[in-house]
Legacy VTK file of the C-alpha trace (Angstrom):
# vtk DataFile Version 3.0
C-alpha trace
ASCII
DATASET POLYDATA
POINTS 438 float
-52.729 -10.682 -38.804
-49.159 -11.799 -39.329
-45.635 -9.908 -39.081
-46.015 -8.815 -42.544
-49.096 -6.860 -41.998
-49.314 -2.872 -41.935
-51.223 -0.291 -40.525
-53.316 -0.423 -43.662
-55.060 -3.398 -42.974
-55.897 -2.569 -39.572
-57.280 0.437 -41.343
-58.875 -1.836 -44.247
-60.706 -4.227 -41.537
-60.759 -2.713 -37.844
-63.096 -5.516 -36.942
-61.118 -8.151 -38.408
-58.001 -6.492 -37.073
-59.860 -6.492 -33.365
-61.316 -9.922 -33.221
-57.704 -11.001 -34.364
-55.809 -9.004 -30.964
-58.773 -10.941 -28.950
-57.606 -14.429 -30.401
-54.274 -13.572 -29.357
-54.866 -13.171 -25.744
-57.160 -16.850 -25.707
-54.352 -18.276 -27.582
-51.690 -17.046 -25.141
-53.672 -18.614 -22.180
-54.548 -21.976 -23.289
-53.108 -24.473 -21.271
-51.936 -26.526 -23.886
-49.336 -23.763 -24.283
-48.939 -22.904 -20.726
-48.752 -26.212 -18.523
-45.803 -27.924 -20.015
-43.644 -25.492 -18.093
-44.938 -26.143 -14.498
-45.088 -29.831 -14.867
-44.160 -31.695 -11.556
-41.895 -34.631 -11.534
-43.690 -37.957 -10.866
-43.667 -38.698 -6.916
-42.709 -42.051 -5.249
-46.518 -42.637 -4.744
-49.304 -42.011 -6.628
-50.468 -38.639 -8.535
-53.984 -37.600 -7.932
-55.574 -34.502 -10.240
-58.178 -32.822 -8.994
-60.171 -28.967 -9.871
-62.749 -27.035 -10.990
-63.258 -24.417 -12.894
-63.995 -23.339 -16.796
-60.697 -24.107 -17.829
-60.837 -27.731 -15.843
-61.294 -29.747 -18.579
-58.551 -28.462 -20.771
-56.106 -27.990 -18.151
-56.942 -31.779 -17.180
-56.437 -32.206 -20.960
-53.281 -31.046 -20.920
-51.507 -32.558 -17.989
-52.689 -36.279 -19.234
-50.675 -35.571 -22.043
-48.414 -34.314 -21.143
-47.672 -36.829 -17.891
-45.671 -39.836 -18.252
-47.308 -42.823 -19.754
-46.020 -45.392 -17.163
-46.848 -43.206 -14.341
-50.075 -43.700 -12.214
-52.421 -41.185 -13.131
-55.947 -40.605 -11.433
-58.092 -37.761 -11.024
-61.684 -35.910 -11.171
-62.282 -32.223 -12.323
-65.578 -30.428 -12.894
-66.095 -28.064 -15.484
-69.115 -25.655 -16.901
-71.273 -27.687 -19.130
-70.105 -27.046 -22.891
-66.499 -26.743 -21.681
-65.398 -30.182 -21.911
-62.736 -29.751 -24.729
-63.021 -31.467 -28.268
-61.262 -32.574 -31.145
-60.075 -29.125 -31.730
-58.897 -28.039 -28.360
-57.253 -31.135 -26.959
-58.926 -34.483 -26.475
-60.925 -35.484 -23.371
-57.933 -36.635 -21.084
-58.278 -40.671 -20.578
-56.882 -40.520 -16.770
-58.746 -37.599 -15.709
-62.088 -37.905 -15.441
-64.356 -34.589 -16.310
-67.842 -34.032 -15.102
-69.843 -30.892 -16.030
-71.721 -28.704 -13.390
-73.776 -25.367 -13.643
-72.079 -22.173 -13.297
-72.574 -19.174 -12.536
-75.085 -20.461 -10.286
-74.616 -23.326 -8.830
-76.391 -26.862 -9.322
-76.750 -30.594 -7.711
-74.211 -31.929 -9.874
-71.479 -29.456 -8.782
-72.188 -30.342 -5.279
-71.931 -34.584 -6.126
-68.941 -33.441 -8.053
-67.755 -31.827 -4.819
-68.312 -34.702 -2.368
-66.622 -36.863 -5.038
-63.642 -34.832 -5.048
-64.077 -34.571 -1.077
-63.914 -38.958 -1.245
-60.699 -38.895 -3.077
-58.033 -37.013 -0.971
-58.990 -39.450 1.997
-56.208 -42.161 2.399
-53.400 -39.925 1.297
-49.884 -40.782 1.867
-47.019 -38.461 2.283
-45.408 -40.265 -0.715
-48.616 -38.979 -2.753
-48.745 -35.676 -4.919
-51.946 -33.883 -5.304
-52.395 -31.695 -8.274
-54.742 -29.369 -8.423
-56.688 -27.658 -11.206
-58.353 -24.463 -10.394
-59.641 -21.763 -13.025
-62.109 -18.937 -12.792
-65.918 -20.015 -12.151
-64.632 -22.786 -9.752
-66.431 -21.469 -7.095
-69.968 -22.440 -8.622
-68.559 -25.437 -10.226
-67.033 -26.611 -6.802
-69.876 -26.579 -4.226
-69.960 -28.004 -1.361
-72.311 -25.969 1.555
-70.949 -25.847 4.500
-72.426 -27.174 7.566
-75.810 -25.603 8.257
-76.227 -24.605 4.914
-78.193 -26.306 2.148
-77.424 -25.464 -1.753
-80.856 -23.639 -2.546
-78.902 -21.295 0.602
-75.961 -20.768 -1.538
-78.053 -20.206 -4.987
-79.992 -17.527 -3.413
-76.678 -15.608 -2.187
-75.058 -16.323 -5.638
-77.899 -14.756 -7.216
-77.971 -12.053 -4.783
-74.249 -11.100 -5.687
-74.009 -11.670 -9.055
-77.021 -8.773 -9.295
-75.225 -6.734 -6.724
-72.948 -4.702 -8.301
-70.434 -6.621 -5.656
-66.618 -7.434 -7.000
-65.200 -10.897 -7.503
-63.116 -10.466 -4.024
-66.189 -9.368 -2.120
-68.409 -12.122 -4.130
-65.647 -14.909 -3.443
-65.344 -13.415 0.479
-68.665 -14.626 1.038
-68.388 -17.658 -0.886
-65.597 -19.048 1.023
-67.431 -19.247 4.248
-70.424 -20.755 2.986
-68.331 -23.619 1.352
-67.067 -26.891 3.235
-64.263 -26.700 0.192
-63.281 -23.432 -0.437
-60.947 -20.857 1.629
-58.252 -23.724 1.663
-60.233 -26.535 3.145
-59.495 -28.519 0.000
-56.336 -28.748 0.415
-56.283 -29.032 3.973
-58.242 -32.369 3.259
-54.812 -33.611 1.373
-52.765 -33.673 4.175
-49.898 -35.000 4.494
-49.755 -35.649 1.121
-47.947 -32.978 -0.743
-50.131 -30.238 -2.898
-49.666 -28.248 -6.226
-51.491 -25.975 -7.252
-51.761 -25.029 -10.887
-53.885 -21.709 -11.366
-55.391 -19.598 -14.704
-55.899 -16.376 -13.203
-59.086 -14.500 -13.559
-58.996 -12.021 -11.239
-57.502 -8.608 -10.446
-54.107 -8.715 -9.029
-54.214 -12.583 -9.789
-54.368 -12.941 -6.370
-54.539 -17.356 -5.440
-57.306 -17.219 -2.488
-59.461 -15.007 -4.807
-59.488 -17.525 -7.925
-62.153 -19.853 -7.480
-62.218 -18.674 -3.830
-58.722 -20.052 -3.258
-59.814 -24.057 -2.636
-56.152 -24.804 -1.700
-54.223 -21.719 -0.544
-55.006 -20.051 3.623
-57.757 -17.594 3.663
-57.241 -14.118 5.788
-60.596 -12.920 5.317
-63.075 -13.823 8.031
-66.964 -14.649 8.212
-67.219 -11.275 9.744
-66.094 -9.791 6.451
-68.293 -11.789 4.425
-71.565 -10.654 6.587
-70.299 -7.271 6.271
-70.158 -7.785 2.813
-73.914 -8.936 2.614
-75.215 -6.291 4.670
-73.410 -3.690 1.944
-75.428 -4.710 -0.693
-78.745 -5.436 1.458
-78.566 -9.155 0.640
-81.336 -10.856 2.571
-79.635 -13.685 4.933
-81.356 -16.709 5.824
-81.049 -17.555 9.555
-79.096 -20.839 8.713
-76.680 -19.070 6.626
-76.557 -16.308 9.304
-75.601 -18.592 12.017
-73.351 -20.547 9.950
-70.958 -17.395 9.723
-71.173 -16.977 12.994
-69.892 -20.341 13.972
-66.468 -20.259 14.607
-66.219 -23.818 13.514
-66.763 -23.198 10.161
-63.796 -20.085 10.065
-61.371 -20.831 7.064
-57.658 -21.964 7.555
-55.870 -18.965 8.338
-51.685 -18.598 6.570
-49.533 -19.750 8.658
-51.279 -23.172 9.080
-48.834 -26.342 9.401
-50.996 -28.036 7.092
-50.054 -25.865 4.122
-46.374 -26.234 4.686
-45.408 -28.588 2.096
-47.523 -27.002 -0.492
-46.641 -25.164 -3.845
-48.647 -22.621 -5.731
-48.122 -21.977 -9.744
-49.775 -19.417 -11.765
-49.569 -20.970 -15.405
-51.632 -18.140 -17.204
-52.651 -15.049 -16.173
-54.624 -11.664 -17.376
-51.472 -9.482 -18.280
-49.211 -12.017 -20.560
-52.585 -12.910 -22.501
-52.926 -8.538 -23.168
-49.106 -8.321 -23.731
-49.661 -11.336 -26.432
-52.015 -8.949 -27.909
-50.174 -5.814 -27.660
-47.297 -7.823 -29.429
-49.361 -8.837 -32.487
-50.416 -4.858 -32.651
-46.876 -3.857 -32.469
-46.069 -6.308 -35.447
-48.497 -4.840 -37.392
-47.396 -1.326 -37.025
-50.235 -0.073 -34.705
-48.933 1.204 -30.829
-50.009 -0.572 -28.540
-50.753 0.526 -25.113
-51.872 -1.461 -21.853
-53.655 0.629 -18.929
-53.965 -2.067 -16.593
-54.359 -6.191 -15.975
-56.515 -5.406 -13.203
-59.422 -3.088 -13.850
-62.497 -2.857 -11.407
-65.762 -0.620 -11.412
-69.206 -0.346 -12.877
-68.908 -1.863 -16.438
-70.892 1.142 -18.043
-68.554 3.519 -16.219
-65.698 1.918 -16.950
-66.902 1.948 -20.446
-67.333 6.046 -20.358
-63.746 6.551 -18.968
-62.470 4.208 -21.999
-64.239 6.125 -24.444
-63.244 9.358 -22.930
-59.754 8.337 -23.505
-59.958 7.331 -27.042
-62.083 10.662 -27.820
-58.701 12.372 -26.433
-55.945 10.381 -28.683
-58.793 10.719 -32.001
-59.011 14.184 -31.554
-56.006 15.588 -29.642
-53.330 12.915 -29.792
-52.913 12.979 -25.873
-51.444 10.741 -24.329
-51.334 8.193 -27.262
-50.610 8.937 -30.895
-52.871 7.180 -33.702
-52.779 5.160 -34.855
-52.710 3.071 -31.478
-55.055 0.065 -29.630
-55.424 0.489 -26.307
-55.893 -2.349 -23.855
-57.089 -3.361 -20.828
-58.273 -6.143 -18.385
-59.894 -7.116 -15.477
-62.772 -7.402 -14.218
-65.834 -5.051 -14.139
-69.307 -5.024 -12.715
-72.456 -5.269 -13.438
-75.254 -3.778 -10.905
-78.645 -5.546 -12.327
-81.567 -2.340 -12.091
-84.011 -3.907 -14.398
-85.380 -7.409 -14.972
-85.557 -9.058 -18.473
-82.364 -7.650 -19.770
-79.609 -9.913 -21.620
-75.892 -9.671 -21.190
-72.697 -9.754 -19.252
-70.089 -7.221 -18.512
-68.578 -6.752 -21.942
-72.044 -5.728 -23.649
-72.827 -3.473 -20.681
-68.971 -2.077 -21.117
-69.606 -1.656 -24.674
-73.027 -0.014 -24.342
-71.517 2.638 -22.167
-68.107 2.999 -24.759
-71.296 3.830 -27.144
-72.937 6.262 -25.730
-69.581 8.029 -24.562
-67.977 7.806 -27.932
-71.171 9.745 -29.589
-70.167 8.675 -33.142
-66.563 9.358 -32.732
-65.527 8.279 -36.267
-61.981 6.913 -35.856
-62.622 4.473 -32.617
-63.581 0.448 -32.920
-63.793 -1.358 -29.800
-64.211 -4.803 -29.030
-64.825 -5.971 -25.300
-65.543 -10.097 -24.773
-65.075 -12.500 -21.748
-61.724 -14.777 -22.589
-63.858 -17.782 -21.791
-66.202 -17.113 -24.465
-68.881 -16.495 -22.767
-70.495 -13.066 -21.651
-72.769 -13.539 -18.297
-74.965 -16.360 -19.400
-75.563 -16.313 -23.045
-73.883 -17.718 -25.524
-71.615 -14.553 -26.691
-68.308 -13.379 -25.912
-68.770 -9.946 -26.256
-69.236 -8.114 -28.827
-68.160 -5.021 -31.130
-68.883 -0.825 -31.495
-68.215 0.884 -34.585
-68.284 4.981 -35.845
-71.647 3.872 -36.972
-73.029 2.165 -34.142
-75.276 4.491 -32.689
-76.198 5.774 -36.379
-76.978 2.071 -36.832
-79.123 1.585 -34.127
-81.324 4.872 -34.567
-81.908 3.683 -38.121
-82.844 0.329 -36.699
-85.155 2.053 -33.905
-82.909 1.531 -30.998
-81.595 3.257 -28.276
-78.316 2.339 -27.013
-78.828 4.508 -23.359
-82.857 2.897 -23.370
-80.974 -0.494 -23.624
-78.243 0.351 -21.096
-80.949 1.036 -18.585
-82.242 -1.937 -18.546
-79.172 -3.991 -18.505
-80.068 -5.705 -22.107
-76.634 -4.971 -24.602
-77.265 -8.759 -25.623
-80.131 -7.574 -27.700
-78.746 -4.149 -29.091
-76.255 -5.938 -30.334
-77.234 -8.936 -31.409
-80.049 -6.589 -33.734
-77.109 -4.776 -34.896
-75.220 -8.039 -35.345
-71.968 -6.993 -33.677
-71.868 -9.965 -31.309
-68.983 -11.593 -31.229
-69.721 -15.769 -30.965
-66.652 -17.803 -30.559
-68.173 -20.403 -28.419
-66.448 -22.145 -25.381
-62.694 -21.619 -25.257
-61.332 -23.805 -22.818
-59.519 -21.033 -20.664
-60.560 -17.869 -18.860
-58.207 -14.600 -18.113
-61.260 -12.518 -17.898
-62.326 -9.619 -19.857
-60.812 -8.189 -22.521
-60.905 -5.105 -23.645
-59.297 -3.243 -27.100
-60.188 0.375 -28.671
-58.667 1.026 -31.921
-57.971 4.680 -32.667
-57.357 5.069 -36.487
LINES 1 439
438 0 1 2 3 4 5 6 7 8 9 10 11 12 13 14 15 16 17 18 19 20 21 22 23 24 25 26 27 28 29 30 31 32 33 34 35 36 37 38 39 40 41 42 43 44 45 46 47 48 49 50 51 52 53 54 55 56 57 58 59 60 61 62 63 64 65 66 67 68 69 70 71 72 73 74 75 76 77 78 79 80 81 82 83 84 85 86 87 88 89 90 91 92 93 94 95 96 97 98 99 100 101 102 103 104 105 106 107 108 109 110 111 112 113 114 115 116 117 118 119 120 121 122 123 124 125 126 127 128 129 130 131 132 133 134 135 136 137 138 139 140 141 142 143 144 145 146 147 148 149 150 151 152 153 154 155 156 157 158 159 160 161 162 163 164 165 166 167 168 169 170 171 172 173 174 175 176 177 178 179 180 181 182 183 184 185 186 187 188 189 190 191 192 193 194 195 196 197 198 199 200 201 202 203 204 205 206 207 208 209 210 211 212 213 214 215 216 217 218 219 220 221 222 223 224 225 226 227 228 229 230 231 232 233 234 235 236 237 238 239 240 241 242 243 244 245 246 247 248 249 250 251 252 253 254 255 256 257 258 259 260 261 262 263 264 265 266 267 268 269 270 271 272 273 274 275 276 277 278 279 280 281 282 283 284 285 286 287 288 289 290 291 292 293 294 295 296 297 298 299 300 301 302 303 304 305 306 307 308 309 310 311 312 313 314 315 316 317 318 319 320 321 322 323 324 325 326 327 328 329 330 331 332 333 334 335 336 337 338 339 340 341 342 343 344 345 346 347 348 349 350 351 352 353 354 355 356 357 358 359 360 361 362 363 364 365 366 367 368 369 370 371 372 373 374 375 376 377 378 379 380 381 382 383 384 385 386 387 388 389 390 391 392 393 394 395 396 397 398 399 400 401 402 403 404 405 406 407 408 409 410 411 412 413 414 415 416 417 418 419 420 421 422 423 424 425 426 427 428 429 430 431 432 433 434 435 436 437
């Protein structure tokens, strides 16, 4: 979609028109568009890169470019394996080295990755600059246990969470104080050297100790929050991971520490420019565009009903939009795992309940994918609901509420073929959400 275009083609190709708004918002976040901005200046010393997360190996991309030739250069980041950019989306850096790691559960290699990392800030200088790269899923790709705890520990209690129903803050609580990394003890490990920061937000409020559990900012939560947090959801705890948060030793730098003095945070992309990037291609094409919010929370299925509630209200009622309009939103929603065997990730699950909800509504496309390409674990970014969706599926012998019940959009949709496959995209501003009202 370009400036030129019209309501009419919206109209002509609401998928098209869709998938277009979502390329927007990756485009807006990629850091070869982003970094350039928030470069540092070289330091008397020498520059050491270091990071995790799914965006790691094109933000490490990015800086090597964009750094000065002549200046040292040195660095290790760990990414999700597949994310490792290509020809297309930036070349491997050649100063930076990237390693790959398992996410969203974590694996052996992240934890080597981690005590590689770890092995590099010792010998620092105050002459040195540390520059760190941190991007949603960096706190699977980045793990180090702490002490006590062994990694099949921390695999269990990721699993636990991610079937929870628990949100990223609560999740990343817990995480924290089972890490020897996380909470700010990265960074603390730097000292005196100096320490930036550069952060892709993928969380709500874009909060810095939430993304990637905050490896280099203070932490104010407490290990008395995160076993609070376990007991909510009735997540079994081992006895070494029980008396690990009980340790005080193993308490995360609080703000106000002396060793975070001479440190700078930068947020370089972020959740709301990437839907404002979207809204602004809408607006060019003659369709209103309206954001609710950067930082939506909540069951994904429910948040899915109160979407499709609202676009049943502008189709039929024009209240409080006016069609033709898209409606946006971001975040980042839950799932709550009841059955085993299902496939999918909180877009399909957000899209199964905008399904049911919209009950054939026959002016209302929406499209709901992960901006990292990838929903949960499989190898989609989301995926699309038509006026013919449910009329579709019957036809095809499926039930959209029999598949929401047992967690498994992946397959609805995939049998419908209304996945939407982009593959890895080398940054992550969480979900994204659009419902076209025609």
């Amino acid at each position: 979609m370009n400036a030129a275009a019209t309501p009419t083609d919206a109209a002509r190709d609401p998928r098209a028109f869709l998938r277009q708004l979502y390329d927007a918002a990756v485009r807006s976040a990629l850091p070869a568009h982003t970094l350039a901005a928030h470069l540092p200046k070289p330091p008397k010393g020498r520059t050491l890169v270091i990071g995790a997360g799914k965006a790691g190996g094109s933000m490490a991309a990015a800086f090597d470019a964009l750094w000065p030739a002549d200046a040292p250069l040195s660095g290790l980041v760990v990414t999700r394996y597949g994310h490792v950019p290509h020809a297309s989306a930036g070349a491997r850096p050649s100063r930076i080295e990237v390693v790959e790691a398992a996410h969203p559960v974590p694996d052996a290699a992240g934890e080597a990755a981690a005590r590689r990392i770890v092995a590099l800030t010792q010998g620092l200088g105050a002459d040195d600059l540390v520059v760190c790269l941190i991007s949603g899923g960096g706190s699977a790709l980045l793990s180090l246990p702490a002490p006590g705890v062994t990694l099949e520990d921390k695999r269990e209690i990721n699993r636990a969470l991610l079937r929870s129903g628990a949100n990223i803050a609560e999740m990343n609580c817990v995480r924290k104080h089972l890490s020897a990394v996380k909470g700010g003890r990265l960074a603390a490990m730097c000292a005196p050297a100096r320490v930036l920061s550069l952060l892709i937000s993928d969380v709500p409020g874009d909060e810095p100790s939430v993304i990637a559990s905050g490896p280099t900012v203070p932490d104010a939560s407490t290990s008395e929050e995160a076993l609070r947090i376990l007991a909510r959801y009735a997540i079994d705890v081992p006895s070494a991971v029980r008396a690990a948060l009980l340790d005080p030793a193993n308490e995360t730098p609080k703000p106000g520490d002396a060793r975070f003095a001479t440190h700078e945070v930068r947020l370089i992309a972020a959740p709301q420019a990437s839907l404002e990037a979207a809204a602004q291609l809408a607006r060019a094409a003659g369709i209103a565009a309206h954001i609710l919010s950067d930082e939506i929370e909540g069951e994904s299925r429910v948040v899915g009903g109160v979407h499709a509630a609202l676009a049943r209200q502008v189709a039929r009622r024009g209240q409080p939009f006016a069609a033709p309009c898209v409606i946006l939103s971001g975040g980042e929603t839950t799932v709550t795992v009841r059955s085993k065997g299902g496939r999918g990730g909180r877009a399909g699950e957000f899209l199964l309940g905008t399904a049911v909800a919209l009950q054939g509504e026959p002016h209302v496309w929406a499209l709901a994918a992960d901006t990292d390409g990838i929903d949960g674990v499989e190898d989609n970014a989301g995926a699309i609901v038509t006026p013919d969706t449910l009329q579709r599926a019957a036809a095809a012998g499926l039930s959209a509420q029999d598949h929401l019940d047992r967690n498994d959009a992946y397959s609805f949709f995939h049998a419908l073929g209304d996945l939407v496959i982009t593959g890895p995209t080398f940054t992550n501003v969480n979900d994204f959400r659009a419902l076209l009202v025609l």
